[in-house]
N, C-alpha and C positions, 0 to 999 in steps of 0.2 A: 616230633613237633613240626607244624608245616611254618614256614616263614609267614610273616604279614608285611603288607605294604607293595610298593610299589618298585619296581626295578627303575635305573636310573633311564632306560633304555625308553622304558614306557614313559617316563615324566618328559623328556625331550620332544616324543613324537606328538605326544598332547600341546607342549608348546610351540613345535612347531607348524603346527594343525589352528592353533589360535592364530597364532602369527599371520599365515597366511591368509587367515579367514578375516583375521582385520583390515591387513593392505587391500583385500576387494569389498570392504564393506567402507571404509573409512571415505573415498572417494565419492561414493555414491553416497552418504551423508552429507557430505558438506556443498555437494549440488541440491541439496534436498532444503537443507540451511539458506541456502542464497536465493533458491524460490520462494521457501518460506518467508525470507526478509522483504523480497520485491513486492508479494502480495500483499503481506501486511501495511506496505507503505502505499498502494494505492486504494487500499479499502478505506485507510487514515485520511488520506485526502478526499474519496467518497464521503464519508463520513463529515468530515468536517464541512464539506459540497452542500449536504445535506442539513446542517445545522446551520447557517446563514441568517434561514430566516427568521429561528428564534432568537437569535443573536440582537437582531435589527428590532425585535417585537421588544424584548426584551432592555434594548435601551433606550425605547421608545424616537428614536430617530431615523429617519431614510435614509438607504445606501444606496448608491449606485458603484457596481460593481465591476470596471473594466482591466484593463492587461497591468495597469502602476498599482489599483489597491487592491487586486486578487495576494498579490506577493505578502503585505501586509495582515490580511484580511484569513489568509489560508496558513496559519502559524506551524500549521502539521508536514508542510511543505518540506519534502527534504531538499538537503542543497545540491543545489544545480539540475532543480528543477525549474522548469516555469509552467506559466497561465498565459495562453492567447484570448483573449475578448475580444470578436468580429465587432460587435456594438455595445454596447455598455447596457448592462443588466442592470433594472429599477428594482430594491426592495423597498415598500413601503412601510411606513412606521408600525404599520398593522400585521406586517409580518407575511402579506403577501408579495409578492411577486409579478413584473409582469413577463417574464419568461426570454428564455433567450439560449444562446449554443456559446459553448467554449470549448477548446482543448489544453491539457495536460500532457505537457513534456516530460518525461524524464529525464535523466542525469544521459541514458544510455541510448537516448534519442527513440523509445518507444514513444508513441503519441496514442491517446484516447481521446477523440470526440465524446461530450456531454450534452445533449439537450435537456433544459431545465423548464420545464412543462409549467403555464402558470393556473393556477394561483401557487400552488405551494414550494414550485420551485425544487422536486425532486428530483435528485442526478439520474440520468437513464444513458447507458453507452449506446452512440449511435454512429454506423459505420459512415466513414469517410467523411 
């Protein structure tokens, strides 16, 4: 009769063959996690960049939108972010826009320029 299974010899080497393959995999994951977090949160802030003007159509009152109520106004904001406003962005009750530039700080000091094109006031990243 021939034996079955596995020898203790071979079950080690398979764990230790996972083992290693996890210490170089593990790393490269969790840098993989922390871009994926970063992205997510400034597409959120696009996003919401982008939803303003239905915001304002929608309660039928005018915004204007500078560096005190972007903070407010941008609730997807994570902390220890902020919003520069060079001039104060008009949204009209109609849901237009008359157009204007910001930027977006992050926590980790990246910055994205925004020009917000009018009428409708869609985020577009523009350098410097």
């Amino acid at each position: 009769m021939k034996p079955r299974g596995f020898t203790l010899l071979e079950m080690l080497v398979v764990l230790a063959l996972i083992g290693v393959m996890a210490g170089i995999a593990l790393p490269n994951f969790s840098r993989f996690l922390d871009s994926f977090s970063v992205r997510n949160q400034w597409a959120g802030v696009e996003r919401e960049l982008a939803d303003i003007p239905y915001q304002v159509f929608v309660s039928g009152s005018s915004f204007q939108l500078d560096s005190s109520s972007a903070g407010k106004r941008l609730t997807s904001l994570p902390e220890g972010w902020g919003v520069e406003v060079a001039t104060p962005i008009l949204y009209r009750f109609s849901g237009w826009c008359e157009g204007g530039r910001l930027a977006v700080i992050s926590a980790s000091g990246e910055r994205r320029n925004y020009q917000l094109a009018a009428p409708t006031c869609s985020p577009t990243v523009v350098a410097g």
